[in-house]
C-alpha positions, 0 to 999 in steps of 0.5 A: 378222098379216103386211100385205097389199095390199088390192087383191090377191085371193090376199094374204089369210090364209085364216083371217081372209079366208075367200078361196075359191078359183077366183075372178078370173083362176082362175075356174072354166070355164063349161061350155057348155049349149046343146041347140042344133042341131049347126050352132050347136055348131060355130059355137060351136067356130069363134066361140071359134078365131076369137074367139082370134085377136080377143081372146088375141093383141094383139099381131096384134089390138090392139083399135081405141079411140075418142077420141069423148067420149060413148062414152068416157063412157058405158063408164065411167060406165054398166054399158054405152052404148046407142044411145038413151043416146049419143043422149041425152048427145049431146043434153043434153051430156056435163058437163050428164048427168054433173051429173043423174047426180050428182043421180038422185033429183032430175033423172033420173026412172026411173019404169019401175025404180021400177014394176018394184022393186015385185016385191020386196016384201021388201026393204022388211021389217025385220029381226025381220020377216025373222026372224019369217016366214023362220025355219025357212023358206027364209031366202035368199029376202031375200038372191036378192032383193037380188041380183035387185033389183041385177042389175034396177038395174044393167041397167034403171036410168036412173041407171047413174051411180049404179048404178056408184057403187053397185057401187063402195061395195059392193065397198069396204064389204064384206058378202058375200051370200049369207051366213047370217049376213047372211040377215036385214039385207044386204038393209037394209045395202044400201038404208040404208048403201050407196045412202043415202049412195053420192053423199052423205058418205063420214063419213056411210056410215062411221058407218051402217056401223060401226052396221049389224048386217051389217058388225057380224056380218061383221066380228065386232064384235057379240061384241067385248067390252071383257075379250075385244076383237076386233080383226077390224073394228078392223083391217079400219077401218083398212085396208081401210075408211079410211087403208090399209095403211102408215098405222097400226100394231099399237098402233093397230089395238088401240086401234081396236078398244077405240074399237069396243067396245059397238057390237053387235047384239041378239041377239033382234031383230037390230038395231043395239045399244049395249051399255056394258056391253061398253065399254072405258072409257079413254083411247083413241089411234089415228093423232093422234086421241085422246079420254078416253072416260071413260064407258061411256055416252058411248062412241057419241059417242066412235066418231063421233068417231074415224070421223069422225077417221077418213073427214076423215084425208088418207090416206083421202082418198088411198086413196078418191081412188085407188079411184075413180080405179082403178075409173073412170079407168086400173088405173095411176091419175094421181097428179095427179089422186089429189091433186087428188080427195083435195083434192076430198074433203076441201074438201067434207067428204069428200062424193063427187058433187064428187069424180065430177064432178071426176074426170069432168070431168078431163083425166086422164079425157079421155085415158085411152082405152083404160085400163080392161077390164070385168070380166067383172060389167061385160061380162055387164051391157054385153052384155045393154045393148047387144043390148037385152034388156027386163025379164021378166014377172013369173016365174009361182010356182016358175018361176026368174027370168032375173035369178036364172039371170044371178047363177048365171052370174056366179058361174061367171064368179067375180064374182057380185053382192056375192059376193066372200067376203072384206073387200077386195072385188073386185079392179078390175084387168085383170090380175085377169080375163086368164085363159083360162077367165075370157076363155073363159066370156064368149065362151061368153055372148056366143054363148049370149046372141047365140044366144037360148039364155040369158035367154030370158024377157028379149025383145030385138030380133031380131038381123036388127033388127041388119042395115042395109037396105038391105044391104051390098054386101061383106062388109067393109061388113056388118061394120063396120055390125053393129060400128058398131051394137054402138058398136065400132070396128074395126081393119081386121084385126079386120074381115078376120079376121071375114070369114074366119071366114065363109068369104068376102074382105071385098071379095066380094059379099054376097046376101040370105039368105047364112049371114052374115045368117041362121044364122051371124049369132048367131056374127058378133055374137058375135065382135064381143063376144068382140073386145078392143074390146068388152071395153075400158071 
């Protein structure tokens, strides 16, 4: 099977991928669905030419960045600033937040999130529990609450630092939900794989996962056998999972797989199950690791050994070090600091909250201003964070939930939650998401979103709340002040372009009750958000 780039979504064979289509920068067009009044309906025409002009033409355009620390921070290592969390950082300083993020269940308490989890009971049931009440039922019921609890998290948590870690492991262990064949355990590979051990010891996460009955299901490990070996995880082990592509060969995707043989899933109650009957028994070499793997019975012990091997090998440390660096600091990431976290990782036992906080506290970080655009995930959750949406009541019965409406969305922006098909994850480079219809979806949600004709049972301040009082004597001045309160710094062009959109020179004088702080400012926020400004992390 011919190699391919990881980090590439259109690479991978069909067959052994399952890559669906239409996803990244190809992601099918969102179709609008306002029943608003006419006026909205044009407004929304007009926000789209106007939001052209912000966004599709840098080179009129370029989008204005800011070199203040905190919110340079913040757009990195959150799913997006608030003023009360810059408030914050600014209070306690950047380097002593980054250190409580690092350590979220210890020093950041986040009592409302706990309190709000508790209305997804079922992600605390086991899987024969799954089975037991869901089977011959609706068996994604677990599934849309995993992903509702991750999209909860993601926009409500006082510990983004993890929420982001969080999003990273998931789209490097991949396991795609919704899947039938994960109906039962993706809720529990999440909770006992991914968040166990997001901020702990990548070794620790790779064996969790390697004896997971999703990744086992997923990557076909559960049906491997030593007379009919599947080289499925072996190979994706290899390079997705740990030292990449480049580093191995066929003979050492083969042994790989021999290496994994036994590791399996019981049939009846869907738990992880070593089964020795299934074990290769022999001489087993991968890459310098090697072990006599004499016994059927030892051969758990010997998988430890090669993932361990494995997650301490410099070429894994290299390949997480430039993901992380990829994710948090610049799609062309320093090889100076690849090398200095790769060290990181290695001297602390391949622990990842010293290689954050490294990275964080870098000069490579510091400079990157600029480097990184949110992918439309990560635009969707900004948006929502910034205009100040709260969490929901608790949905009456049979009523669908504003977190469950969002993860449609998403999909239709082609980056729902966990649910890239295909073992290389997500791709986290801008050129992936710079398509027409992937730009013009988000500037559909930010009008919807600004307008209050989506989500509407998450209450939000009104946008008035937004306008300062007393109130600006032009136009120029509004809006700046509304950019200033959505933590976007516009160039001036940006800001006379805006005004034009309202019919009016930046300089004219602004009266209360004009259409700019009444009707027409659901289409005003919206052209900030629609700007690269806002779209650049």
């Amino acid at each position: 099977m011919t190699a391919h780039s990881p980090e590439s979504p259109s690479a991978a064979s069909p067959a052994r991928r399952r890559v669906l289509s239409g996803l990244g920068g190809g992601a099918a067009l969102a179709v609008a669905t306002a029943t608003t009044a006419s006026a909205a309906k044009t407004s929304a025409k007009t926000s789209a030419k106007t939001s052209a002009a912000t966004s599709a033409a840098p080179s009129l355009m370029v989008a204005a960045t800011t070199t203040d620390p905190v919110l340079h921070l913040l757009r990195r290592a959150t799913f997006g600033p608030t003023a009360a969390l810059v408030s914050e950082v600014r209070t306690t300083g950047t380097t002593a937040w980054i250190d409580a993020q690092l350590a979220p269940l210890t020093k950041v308490p986040d009592t409302a999130m706990d309190t709000m989890l508790k209305r997804w009971p079922r992600l605390g049931w086991k899987t024969w529990e799954v089975r037991e009440r869901l089977e011959g039922g609706d068996t994604w019921t677990v599934m849309m609450d995993l992903v509702e609890a991750h999209l909860a998290r993601a926009l409500f948590s006082r510990r983004q630092l993890l929420e982001t870690v969080v999003d990273f492991w998931t789209n490097h262990l991949v396991v795609p939900v919704p899947s039938s064949e994960v109906w039962d355990s993706s809720h529990l590979f999440q909770r006992d794989v991914i968040r166990k051990h997001a901020l702990g010891k990548y070794s620790d996460m790779l064996n969790a996962a390697a004896r997971h009955p999703s990744m086992l299901k997923v990557l076909d490990n559960a049906d491997s056998t030593k007379r009919t070996p599947n080289e499925n995880y072996g190979r994706e082990l290899l390079e997705l999972h740990t030292v990449g592509i480049g580093t191995f060969t066929e003979a050492d995707v083969k042994m790989s797989a021999l290496a994994l043989t036994g590791l399996s899933v019981d049939s009846e109650s869907g738990l992880y199950y070593y089964r020795p009957n299934r074990r290769h028994v022999g001489t087993v070499k991968v890459l310098g690791w090697s072990d006599p793997n004499a016994t059927p019975e030892s051969g758990s012990t010997v998988a430890t050994l090669y993932l361990n091997y494995l997650a301490n090998h410099p070429a894994t440390a290299t390949r997480i070090a430039t993901k992380l660096v990829t994710r948090y600091v610049s799609d062309t990431p320093p090889a100076t600091l690849v090398s200095k976290l790769a060290q990181v990782y290695l001297a602390n036992g391949t622990a990842i909250a010293p290689v954050l906080r490294a990275l964080f506290l870098s000069p490579e970080f510091a400079a990157s201003t600029g480097q990184k655009i949110r992918t439309p995930y990560e635009d969707a959750l900004a948006s929502c964070r910034i205009l100040g949406l709260t969490p929901e009541p608790v949905p009456a019965a049979g009523v669908t939930s504003d977190l469950r409406s969002l993860f449609w969305q998403m999909g239709s922006f082609g980056q729902a939650p966990m649910g890239w098909p295909a073992p290389n994850g997500y791709p986290d480079v801008a050129t992936a998401w710079n398509g027409a219809s992937s730009t013009l979806n988000r500037w559909n949600f930010h009008l919807s979103l600004a307008g209050g004709w989506t989500l509407k049972a998450m209450k939000r301040p009104d946008l008035t709340t937004l306008v300062p009082s007393p109130l600006p004597t032009t136009y120029a001045a509004l809006v700046t002040a509304l950019a200033a309160k959505l933590l976007i710094t516009l160039t001036t062009a940006q800001r006379d372009a805006i005004c034009r959109f309202l019919d009016h020179a930046p300089g004219d004088s602004l009266k209360a009750g004009s259409a700019a702080v009444t009707w027409r400012l659901p289409s005003v926020v919206a052209l900030l958000l629609d700007s690269p400004n806002f779209a650049t992390r």
